[in-house]
C-alpha positions in Angstrom: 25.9 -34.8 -2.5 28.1 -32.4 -4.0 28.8 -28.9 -2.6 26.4 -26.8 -4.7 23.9 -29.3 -3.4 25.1 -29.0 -0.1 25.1 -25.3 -0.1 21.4 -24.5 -1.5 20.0 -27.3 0.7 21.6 -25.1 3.7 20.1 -22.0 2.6 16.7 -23.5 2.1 16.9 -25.2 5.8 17.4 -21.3 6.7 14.8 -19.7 5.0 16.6 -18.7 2.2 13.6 -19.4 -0.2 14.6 -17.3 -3.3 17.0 -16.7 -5.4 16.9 -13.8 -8.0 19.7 -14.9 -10.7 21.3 -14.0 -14.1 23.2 -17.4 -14.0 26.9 -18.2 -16.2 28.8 -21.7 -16.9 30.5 -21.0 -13.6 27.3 -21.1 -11.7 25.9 -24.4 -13.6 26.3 -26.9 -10.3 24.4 -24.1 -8.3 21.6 -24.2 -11.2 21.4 -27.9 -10.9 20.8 -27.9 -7.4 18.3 -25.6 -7.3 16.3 -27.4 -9.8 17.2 -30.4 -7.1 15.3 -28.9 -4.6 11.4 -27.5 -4.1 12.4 -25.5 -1.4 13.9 -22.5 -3.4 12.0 -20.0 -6.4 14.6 -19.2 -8.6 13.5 -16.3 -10.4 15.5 -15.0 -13.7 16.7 -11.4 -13.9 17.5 -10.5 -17.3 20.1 -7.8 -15.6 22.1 -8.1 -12.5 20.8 -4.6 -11.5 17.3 -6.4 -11.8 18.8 -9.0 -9.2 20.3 -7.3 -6.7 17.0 -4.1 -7.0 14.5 -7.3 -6.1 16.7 -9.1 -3.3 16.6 -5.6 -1.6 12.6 -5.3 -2.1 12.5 -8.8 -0.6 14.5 -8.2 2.1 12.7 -4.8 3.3 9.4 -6.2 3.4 10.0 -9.8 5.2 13.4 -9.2 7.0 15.5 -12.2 5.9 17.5 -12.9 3.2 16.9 -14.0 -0.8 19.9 -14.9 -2.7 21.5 -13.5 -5.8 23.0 -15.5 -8.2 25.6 -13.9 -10.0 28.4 -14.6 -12.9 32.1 -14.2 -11.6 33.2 -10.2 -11.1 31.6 -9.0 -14.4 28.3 -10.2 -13.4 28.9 -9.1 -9.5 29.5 -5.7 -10.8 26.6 -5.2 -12.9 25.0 -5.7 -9.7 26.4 -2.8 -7.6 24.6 0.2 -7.8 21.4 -1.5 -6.5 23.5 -3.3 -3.5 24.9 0.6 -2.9 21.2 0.9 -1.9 20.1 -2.0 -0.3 23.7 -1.9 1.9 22.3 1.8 2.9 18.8 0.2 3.3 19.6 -2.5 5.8 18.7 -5.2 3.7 19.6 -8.8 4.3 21.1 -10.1 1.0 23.0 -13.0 0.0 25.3 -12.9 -3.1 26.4 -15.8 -4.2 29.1 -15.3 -7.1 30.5 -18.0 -9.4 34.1 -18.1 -9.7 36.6 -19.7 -11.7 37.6 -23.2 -10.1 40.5 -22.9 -8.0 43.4 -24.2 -10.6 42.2 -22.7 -13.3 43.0 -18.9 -12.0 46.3 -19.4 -12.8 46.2 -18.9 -16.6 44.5 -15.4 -16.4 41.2 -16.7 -18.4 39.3 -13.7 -19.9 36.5 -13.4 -17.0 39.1 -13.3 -14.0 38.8 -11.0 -11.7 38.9 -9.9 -8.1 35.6 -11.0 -7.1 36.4 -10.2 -3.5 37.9 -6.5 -4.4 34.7 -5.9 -6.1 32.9 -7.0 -2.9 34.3 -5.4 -0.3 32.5 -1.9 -0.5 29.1 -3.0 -0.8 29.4 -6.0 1.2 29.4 -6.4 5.2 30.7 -10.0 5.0 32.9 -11.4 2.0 34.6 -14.7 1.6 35.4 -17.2 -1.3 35.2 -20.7 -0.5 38.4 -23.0 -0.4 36.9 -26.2 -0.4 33.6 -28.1 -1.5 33.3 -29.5 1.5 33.2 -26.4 3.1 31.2 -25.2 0.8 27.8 -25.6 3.0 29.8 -23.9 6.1 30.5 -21.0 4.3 26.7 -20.2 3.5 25.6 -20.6 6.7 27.8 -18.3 7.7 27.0 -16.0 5.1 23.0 -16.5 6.4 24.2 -15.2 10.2 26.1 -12.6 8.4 23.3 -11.2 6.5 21.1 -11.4 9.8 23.6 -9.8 11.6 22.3 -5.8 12.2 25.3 -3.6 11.4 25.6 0.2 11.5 24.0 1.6 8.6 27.1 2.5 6.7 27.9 -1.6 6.7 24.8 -3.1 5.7 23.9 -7.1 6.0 24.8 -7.9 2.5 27.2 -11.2 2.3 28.5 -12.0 -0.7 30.2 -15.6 -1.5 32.6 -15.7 -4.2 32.2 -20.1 -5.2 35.1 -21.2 -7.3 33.3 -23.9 -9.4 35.5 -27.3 -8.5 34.2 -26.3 -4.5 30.6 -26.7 -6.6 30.9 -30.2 -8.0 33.9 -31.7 -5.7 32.1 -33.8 -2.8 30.1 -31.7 -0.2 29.4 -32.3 3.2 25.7 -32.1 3.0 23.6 -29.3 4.6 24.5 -27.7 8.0 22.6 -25.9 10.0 22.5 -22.2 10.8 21.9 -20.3 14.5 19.2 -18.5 15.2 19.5 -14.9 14.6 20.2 -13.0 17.7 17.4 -10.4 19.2 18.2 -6.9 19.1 20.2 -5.3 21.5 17.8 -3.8 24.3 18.7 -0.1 25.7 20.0 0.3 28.8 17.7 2.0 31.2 20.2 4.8 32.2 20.4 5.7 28.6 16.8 6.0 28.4 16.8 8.5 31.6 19.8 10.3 30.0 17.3 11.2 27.3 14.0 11.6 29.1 15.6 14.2 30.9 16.2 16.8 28.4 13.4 16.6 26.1 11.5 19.5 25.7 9.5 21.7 22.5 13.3 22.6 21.3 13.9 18.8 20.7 13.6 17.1 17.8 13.8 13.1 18.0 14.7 11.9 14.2 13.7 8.2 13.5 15.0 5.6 11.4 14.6 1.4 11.2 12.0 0.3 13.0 11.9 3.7 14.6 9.5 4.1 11.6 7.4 0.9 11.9 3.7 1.4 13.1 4.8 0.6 16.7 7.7 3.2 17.0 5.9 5.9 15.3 3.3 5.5 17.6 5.3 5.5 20.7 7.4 8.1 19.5 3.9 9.8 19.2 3.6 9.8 22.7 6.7 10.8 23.7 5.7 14.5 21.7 2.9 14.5 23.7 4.1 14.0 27.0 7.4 16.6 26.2 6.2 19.0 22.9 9.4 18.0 21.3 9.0 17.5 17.3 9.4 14.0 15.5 10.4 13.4 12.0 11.7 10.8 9.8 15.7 10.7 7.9 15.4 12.0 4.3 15.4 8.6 2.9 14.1 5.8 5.0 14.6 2.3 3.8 10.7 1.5 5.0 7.9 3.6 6.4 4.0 2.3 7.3 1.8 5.3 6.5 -1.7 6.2 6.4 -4.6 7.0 8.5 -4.8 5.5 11.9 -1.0 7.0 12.2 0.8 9.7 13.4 1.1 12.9 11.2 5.3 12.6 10.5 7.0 15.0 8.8 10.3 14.1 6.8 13.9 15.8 7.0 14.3 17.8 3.4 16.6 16.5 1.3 18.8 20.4 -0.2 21.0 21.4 2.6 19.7 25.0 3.0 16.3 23.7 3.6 17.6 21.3 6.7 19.5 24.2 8.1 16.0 26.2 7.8 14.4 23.4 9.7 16.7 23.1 12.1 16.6 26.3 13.3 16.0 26.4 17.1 16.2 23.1 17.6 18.3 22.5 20.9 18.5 19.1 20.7 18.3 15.8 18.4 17.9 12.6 19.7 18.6 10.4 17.2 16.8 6.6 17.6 17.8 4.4 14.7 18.8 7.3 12.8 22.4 9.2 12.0 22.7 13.0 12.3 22.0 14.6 9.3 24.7 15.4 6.8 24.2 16.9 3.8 23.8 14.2 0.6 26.4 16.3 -1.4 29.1 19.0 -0.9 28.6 22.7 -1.9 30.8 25.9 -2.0 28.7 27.8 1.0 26.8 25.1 2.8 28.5 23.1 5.8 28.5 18.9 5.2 27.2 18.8 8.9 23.9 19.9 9.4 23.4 19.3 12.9 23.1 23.2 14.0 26.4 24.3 15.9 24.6 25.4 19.3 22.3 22.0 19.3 23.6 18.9 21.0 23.3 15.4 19.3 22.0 12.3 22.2 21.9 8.6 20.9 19.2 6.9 22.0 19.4 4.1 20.2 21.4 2.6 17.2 19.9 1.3 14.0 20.7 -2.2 15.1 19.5 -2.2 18.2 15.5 -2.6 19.6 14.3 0.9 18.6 10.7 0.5 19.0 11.6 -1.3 22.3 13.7 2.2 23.5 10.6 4.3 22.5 8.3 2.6 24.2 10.8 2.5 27.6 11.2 6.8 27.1 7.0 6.8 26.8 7.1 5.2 30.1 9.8 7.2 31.6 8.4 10.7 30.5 4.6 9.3 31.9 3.6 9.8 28.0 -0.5 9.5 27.5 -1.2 5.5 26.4 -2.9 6.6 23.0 -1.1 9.6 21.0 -3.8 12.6 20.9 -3.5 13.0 16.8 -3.7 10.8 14.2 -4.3 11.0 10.3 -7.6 11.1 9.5 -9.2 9.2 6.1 -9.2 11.9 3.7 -8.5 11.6 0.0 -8.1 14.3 -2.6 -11.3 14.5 -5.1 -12.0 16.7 -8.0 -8.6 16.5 -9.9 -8.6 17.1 -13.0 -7.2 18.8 -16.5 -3.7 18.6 -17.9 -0.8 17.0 -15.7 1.8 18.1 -13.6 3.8 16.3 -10.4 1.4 17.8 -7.9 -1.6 16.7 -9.6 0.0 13.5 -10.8 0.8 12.9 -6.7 -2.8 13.8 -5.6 -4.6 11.2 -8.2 -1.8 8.8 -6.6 -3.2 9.6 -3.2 -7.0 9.2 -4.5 -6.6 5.8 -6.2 -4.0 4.2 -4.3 -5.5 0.6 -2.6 -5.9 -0.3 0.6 -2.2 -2.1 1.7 -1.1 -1.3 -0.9 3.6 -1.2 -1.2 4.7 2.1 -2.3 8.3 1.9 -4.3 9.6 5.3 -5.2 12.8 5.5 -7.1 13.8 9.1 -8.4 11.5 11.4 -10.2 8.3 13.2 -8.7 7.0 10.3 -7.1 8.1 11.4 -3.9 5.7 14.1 -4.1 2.7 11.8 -3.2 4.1 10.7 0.0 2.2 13.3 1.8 -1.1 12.9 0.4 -0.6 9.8 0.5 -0.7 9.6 4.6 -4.4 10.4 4.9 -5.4 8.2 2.0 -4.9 4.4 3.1 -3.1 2.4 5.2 0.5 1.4 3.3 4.1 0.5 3.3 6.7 3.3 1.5 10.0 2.1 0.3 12.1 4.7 -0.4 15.7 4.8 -2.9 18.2 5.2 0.1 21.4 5.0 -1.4 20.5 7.7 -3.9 22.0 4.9 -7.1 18.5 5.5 -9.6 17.6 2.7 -11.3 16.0 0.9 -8.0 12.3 1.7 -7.8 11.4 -1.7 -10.6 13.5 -4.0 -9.2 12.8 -3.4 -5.8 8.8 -3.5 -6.6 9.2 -6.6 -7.7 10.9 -8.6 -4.9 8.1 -6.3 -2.8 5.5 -8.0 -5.0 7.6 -11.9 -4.7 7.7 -10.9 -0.7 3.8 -10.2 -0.1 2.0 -11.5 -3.1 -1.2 -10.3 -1.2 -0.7 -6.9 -1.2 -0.5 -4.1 -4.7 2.7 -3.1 -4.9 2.9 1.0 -7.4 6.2 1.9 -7.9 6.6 5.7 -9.2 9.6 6.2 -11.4 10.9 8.9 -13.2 11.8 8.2 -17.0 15.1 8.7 -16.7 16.3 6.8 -13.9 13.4 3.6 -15.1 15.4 3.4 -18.4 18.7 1.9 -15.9 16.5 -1.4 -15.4 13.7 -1.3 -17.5 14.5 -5.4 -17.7 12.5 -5.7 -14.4 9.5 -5.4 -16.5 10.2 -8.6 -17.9 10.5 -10.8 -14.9 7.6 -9.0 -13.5 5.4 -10.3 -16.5 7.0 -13.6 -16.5 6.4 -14.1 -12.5 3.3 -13.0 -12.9 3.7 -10.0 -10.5 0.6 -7.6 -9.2 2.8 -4.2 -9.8 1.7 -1.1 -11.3 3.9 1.2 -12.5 3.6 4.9 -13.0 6.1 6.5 -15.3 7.0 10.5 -14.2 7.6 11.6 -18.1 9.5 14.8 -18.2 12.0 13.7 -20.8 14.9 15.2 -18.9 16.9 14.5 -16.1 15.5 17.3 -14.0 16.9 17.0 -10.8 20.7 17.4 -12.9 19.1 21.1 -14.3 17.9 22.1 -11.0 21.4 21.4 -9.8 23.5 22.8 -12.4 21.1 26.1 -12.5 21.8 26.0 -8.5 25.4 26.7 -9.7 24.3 30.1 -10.0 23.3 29.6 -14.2 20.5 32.0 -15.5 20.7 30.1 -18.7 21.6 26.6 -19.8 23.4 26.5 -22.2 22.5 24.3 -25.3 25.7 21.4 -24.9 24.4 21.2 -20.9 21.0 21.0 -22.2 21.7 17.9 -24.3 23.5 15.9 -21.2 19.9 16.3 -19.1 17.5 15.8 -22.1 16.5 12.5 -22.6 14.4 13.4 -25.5 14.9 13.3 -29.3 14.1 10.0 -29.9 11.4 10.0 -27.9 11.3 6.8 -25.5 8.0 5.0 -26.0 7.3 3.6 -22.8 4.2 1.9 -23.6 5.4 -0.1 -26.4 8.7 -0.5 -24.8 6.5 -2.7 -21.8 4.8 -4.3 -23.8 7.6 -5.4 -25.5 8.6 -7.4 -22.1 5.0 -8.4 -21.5 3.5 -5.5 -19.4 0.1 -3.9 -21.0 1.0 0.4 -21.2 -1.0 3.4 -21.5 0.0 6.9 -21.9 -2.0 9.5 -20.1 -1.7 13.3 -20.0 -4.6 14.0 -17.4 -5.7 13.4 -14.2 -8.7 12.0 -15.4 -6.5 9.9 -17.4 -4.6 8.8 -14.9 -7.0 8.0 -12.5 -8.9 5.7 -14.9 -5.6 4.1 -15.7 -4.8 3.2 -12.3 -8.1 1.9 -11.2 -8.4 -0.4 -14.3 -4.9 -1.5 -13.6 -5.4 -2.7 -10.6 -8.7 -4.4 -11.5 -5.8 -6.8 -13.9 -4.1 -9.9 -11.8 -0.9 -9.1 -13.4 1.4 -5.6 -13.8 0.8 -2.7 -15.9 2.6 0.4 -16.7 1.3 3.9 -16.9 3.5 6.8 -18.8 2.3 10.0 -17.1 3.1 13.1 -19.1 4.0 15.2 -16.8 
């Protein structure tokens, strides 16, 4: 058995069961042993974008690792912006990179690089392997790494740089990887700390699996026992939704409207969360938002049990066992005429199935996320690292992840066209994912900032660097170009009909709303 074999066979005695790759010569041992093996879906990514976008997807909905498979630096680095993401999402991911074998780095080949430079920012674990029979070690290591909760800044992604020679030189067969260690549990007195001071001028902010069914729900109870507020970060990594849950409002994401809702709040008890800082600088807004008269209390960190530390301050503030409101069923009806985002959001809400995975990259898909809470129960996947180009990828290592449940992901047009190759591999696999297309033709959110500058007028040069017209992209035939049936629809009606007959289909489809 040779070290590739030796590796994969380790990763698929750990659960390691897919591997989302845009493969190179260097990686041709790892190929072959993954074709040795039933215990590992190798899917093909047609960009490494594509790769790492799915591997996060797959991570966020089952909580362990797939694998990337990746070709030496270049490849690695195609693959960044989405691990930006899934590092700021939490997500367990395993890179594995090819390398150049070990004597050949020498001569300065054409693809050398520093694999391991490359890695170190988006990576919470990094090593490359100095022997093939080590080879197998060194992924099981990078398994307990990627299972290995971190502060949110670090991430679980490990990344494995495999100089080929450690591929096909003898291997020492599989080994076997630890359990993952439980969460840290929080210490009664810091539950007491907080219990104490919790009052209508507190606002707890959750995050992790603060936002699960389970802490939302305790964290319910804990408002209703106190009268402090709840809400979620600006960009959760995963939220359940829907009726049967607690109404939860979300942090805004421009800085003046944080400081607007901070206002009067005393305190912020953060559990799973970080205080909130604004996502970009400007000339008269501070960085830190936490209000300068409020105090910040940690009740527990993002890798620690935060449902468990909800449900302990419940009990310690003699919180009611059921919270007193919940959302209701109630879906909008009677939309019709010519599109716009809020429309576009409430036929979203009115069509969207039952279990269904919400992905939502940039564009005005996040406008349905309201509506969206009283419409049916369903899991919301937000872009956390704020790197567009995330919302197709990460739908379809959703889709790979539960193959059960609908996945929609709602992309605008610009930020779609940075991995429109995850339409491919999610005809190709097969995948049950709808895709709604926000069509503006413009990078919108770049005008609203540049006119928030202080610009009555834009002038025609910036116009041209946020218009994405002129050609026209035709996102209908562009999917079906991969192998995903398009529509284009410029009314609600439209849309609504679009979506239903979508879903009725056993594979994906892809809807270009006008907006």
């Amino acid at each position: 058995m040779n070290g590739a074999e030796s590796l994969i066979r380790t990763l698929v005695d750990a659960g390691v069961d897919h591997c989302f790759a845009n493969p190179g010569t260097s990686e041709m041992h790892l190929v072959q042993a993954i074709d040795g093996t039933t215990g590992m879906r190798p899917v093909l990514c047609l960009f490494e974008g594509v790769c790492s976008g799915a591997a996060d997807g797959y991570g966020r909905m089952t909580g362990r690792p797939a694998a990337t498979l990746l070709h030496l630096g270049a490849g690695f680095g195609n693959a960044t912006a989405n691990l930006h993401n899934a590092r700021r999402a939490g997500s367990p991911i395993i890179n594995l990179v090819g390398d150049h074998a070990r004597h050949h780095v020498a001569f300065d080949a054409p693809l050398t690089s520093d694999i391991e430079g490359i890695a170190r920012p988006f990576s919470a674990w990094v090593r490359t392997s100095r022997s093939a029979m080590g080879l197998a070690r060194d992924g099981a290591d990078a398994v307990t790494a990627a299972m290995t909760p971190h502060p949110v800044s670090t991430g679980q992604i490990a990344t494995l740089a495999i100089p080929v020679d450690c591929a096909w030189g003898e291997g020492s067969g599989p080994v076997a990887v630890p359990q993952p260690q439980r969460p840290a549990t929080v210490s009664g007195d810091r539950i007491e700390v907080v219990a104490r001071q919790l009052d209508a001028k507190t606002l707890i902010m959750l995050d992790g699996s603060g936002l699960s069914a389970a802490g939302q729900m305790a964290a319910a109870r804990v408002a209703a026992a106190t009268g402090c507020q709840v809400m979620a970060v600006t960009f959760p990594a995963r939220t359940e939704q829907g009726p049967g849950l607690p109404p939860l409002a979300r942090l805004p994401y421009f800085p003046e409207q944080v400081i607007k809702t901070l206002a009067g709040v005393r305190r912020i008890v953060l559990a799973g969360a970080e205080a909130p800082v604004s996502f970009f600088a400007y000339p008269t807004t501070p960085s830190d938002l936490v209000p300068n008269d409020c105090d910040v209390l940690r009740l527990a960190l993002l890798q620690e049990d935060v449902v468990g530390a909800l449900e302990d301050l419940a009990t310690a503030v003699g919180a009611p066992v059921h919270p007193p409101q919940l959302n209701a069923v109630q879906r909008p009806e009677g939309i019709t005429g010519a599109l716009d985002t809020r429309k576009a959001a409430a036929v979203i809400a009115a069509t969207l199935p039952e279990q269904a995975i919400v992905a939502v990259d940039s564009g005005g898909g996040g406008a349905a996320a309201v509506p969206c809470q009283t419409a049916a129960p369903h899991t919301w996947l937000n872009l956390t690292g704020g790197a567009i180009g995330m919302g197709a990828p990460l739908a379809a290592g959703a889709a790979l992840a539960c193959p059960d449940r609908p996945v929609l992901a709602l992309l605008g047009d610009g930020g779609a066209m940075y991995t429109n190759q995850a339409f491919w591999t999610q005809a190709r696999e097969g995948l049950k994912v709808g895709t709604v297309i926000f069509s503006n033709r413009q990078y919108k959110i770049l005008e609203h900032e540049y006119r928030r500058l202080g610009v009555n007028e834009v002038g025609g040069r910036a116009a041209s660097l946020f218009d994405i017209g002129g050609p026209d992209i035709d996102w209908p035939a562009l999917a079906g170009s991969m192998g995903v049936p398009g529509s284009r629809v410029d009314t609600a009606e439209g849309l609504a009909a679009a979506i239903e007959r979508g879903f009725e289909s056993d594979g994906p489809f892809l809807i270009e709303a006008m907006i």
